[in-house]
C-alpha positions as CSV (number, residue, x, y, z in Angstrom):
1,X,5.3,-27.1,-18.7
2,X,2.4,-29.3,-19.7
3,X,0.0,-28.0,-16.7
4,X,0.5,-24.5,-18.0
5,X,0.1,-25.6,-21.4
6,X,-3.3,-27.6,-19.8
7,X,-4.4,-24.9,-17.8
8,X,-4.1,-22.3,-19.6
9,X,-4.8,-24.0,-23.1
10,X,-8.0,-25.3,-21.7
11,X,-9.5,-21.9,-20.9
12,X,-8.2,-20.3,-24.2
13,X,-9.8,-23.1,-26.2
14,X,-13.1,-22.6,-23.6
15,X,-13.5,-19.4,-24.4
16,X,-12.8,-19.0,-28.1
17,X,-16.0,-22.1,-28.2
18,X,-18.1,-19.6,-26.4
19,X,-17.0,-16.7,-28.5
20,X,-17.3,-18.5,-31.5
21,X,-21.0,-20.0,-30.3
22,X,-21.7,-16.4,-29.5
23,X,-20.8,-14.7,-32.8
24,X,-22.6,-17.4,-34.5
25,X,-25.9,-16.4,-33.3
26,X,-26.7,-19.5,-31.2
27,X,-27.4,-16.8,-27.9
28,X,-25.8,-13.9,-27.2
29,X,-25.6,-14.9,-23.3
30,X,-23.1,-17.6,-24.9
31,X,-20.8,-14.5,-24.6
32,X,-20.9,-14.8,-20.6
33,X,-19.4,-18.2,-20.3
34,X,-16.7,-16.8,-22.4
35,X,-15.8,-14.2,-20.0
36,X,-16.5,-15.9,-17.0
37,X,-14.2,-18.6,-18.4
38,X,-11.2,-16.7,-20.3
39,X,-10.3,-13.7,-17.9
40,X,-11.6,-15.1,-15.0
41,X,-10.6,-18.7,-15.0
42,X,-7.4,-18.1,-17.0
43,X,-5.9,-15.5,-14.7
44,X,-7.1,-17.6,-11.9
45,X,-5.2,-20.7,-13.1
46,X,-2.7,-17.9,-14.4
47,X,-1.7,-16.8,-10.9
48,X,-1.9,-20.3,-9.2
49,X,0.6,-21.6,-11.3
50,X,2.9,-19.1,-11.3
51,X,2.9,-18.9,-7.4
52,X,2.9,-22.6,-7.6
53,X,5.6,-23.3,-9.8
54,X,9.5,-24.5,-8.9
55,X,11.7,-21.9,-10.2
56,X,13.9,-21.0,-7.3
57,X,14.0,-24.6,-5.5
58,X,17.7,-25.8,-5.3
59,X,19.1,-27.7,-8.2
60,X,19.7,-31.2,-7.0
61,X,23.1,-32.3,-5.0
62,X,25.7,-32.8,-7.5
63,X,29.0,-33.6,-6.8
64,X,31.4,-30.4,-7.5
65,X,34.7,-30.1,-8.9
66,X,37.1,-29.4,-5.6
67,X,38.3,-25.8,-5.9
68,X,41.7,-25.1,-6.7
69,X,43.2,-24.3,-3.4
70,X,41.7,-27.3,-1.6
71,X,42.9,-29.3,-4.4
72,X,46.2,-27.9,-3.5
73,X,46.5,-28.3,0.3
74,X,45.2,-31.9,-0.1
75,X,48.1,-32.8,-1.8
């Protein structure tokens, strides 16, 4: 959870510094950067970690409860 947090929080907070650089009249090329950086890196990172992430792997080896009809045979 914290790498999509860091991922994708990084390029939100990117690209509202950009916008906000831009609609404060410091350039508006500062408005590129923000586009570059908030579609296009956050759908980038976006897609890497969802194929990256861990959802399906197997839950780790636990010992189960015998089921009722081996609990019967064995004794």
């Amino acid at each position: 959870m914290r790498r999509w947090i860091a991922w994708l929080g990084g390029s939100l907070i990117a690209a509202s510094f950009f916008t906000a650089l831009a609609l404060a009249g410091v350039s508006e090329w500062m408005i590129l950067p923000a586009i570059l950086v908030g579609p296009g890196f956050g759908g980038i990172a976006l897609i890497w970690l969802a194929l990256s992430s861990d959802t399906n792997s197997a839950a780790p080896h636990v010992a189960a409860e015998p089921v009722a009809e081996e609990a019967a045979v064995a004794a």
